[in-house]
C-alpha positions as CSV (number, residue, x, y, z in Angstrom):
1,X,76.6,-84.2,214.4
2,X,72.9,-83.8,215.2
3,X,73.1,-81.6,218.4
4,X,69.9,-80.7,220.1
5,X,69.4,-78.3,222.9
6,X,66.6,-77.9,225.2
7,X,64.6,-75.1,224.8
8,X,64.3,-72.7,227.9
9,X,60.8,-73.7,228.6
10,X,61.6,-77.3,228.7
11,X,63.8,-76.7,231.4
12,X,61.7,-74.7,232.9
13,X,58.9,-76.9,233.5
14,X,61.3,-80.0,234.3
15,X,61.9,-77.5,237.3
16,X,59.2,-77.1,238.4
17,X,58.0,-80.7,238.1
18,X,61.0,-81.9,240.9
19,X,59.1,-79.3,243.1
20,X,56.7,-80.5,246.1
21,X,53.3,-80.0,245.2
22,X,50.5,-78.5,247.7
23,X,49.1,-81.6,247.5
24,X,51.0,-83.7,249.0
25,X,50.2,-85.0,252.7
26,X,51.5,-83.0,256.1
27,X,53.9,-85.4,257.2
28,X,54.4,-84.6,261.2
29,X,58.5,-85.4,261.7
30,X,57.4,-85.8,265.6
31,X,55.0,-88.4,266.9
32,X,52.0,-87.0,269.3
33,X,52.9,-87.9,272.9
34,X,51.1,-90.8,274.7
35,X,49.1,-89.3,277.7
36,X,45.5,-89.9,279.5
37,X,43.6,-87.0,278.6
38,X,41.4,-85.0,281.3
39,X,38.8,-84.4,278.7
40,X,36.4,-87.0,276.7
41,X,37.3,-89.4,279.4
42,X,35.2,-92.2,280.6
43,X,37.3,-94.1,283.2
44,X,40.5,-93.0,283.7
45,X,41.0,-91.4,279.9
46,X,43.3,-94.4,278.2
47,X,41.2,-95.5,275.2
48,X,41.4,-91.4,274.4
49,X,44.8,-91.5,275.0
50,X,45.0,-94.6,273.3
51,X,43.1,-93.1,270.3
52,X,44.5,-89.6,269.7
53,X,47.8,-91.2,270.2
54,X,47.2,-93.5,266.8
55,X,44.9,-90.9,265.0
56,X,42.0,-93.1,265.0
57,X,38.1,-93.0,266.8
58,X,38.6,-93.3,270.1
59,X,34.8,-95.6,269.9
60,X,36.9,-98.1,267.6
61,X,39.6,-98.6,270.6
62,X,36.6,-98.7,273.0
63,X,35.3,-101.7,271.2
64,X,38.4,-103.4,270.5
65,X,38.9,-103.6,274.5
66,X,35.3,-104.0,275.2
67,X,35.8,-106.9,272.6
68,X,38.6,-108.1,274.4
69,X,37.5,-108.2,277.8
70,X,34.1,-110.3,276.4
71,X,36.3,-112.4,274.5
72,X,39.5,-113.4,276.8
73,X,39.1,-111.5,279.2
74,X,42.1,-109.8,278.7
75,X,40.9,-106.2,278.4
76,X,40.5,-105.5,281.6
77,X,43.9,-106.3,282.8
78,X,45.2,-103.9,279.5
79,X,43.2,-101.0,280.6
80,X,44.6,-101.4,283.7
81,X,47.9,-101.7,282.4
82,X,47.0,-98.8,280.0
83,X,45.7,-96.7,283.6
84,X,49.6,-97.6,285.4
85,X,51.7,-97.0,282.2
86,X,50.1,-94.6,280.5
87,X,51.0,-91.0,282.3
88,X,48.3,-88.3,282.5
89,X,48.4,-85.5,281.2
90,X,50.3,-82.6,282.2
91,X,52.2,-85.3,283.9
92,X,56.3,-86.5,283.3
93,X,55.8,-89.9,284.8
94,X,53.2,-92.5,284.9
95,X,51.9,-94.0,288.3
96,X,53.8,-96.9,287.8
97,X,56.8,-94.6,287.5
98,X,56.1,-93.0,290.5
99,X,55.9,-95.9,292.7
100,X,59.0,-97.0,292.1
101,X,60.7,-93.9,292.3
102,X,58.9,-94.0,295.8
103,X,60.3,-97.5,296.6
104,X,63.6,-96.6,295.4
105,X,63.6,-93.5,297.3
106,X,63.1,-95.3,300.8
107,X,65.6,-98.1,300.0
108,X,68.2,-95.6,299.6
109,X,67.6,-94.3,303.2
């Protein structure tokens, strides 16, 4: 019988081998809220929220709606969707939100 045993150091660095490196990316286990930013804000702060929201340039989501309202025509009505939906920040609800708690609240009267 031909029995062979690992040396220490073999076992060793198979160890240390099933170990996370430093190099591996940050992964966040909680996605950044979406909210309308008070800073960096042009309008009413969507494409930043928009942007920081998906981690990208907030002049590539800017041209993308810019794009879209030349286009269709549909980026206006989408930033405006973005403006009701979107709550700002420091905020719990959106506008939309709030206006139909509102309505809601004077039905039940």
């Amino acid at each position: 019988m031909n029995t062979t045993t690992a040396s220490p150091e073999a076992d060793q660095k198979s160890a240390t081998s099933q170990e996370p490196t430093s190099q591996e990316p940050n992964i966040q286990t909680r996605p950044q809220p979406l909210f309308r930013p008070f800073q960096d804000r042009m309008l009413a702060g969507v494409a930043v929220g928009i942007a920081r929201y998906l981690g990208v340039d907030v002049t590539i989501v800017r041209i993308v709606l810019a794009v879209l309202t030349v286009v269709g025509g549909v980026g206006v009505p989408l930033y405006l969707a973005g403006w009701l939906l979107i709550p700002e920040e420091g905020r719990d609800q959106s506008i939309a939100a709030d206006f139909i708690q509102s309505l809601q609240a004077r039905s039940s009267r």
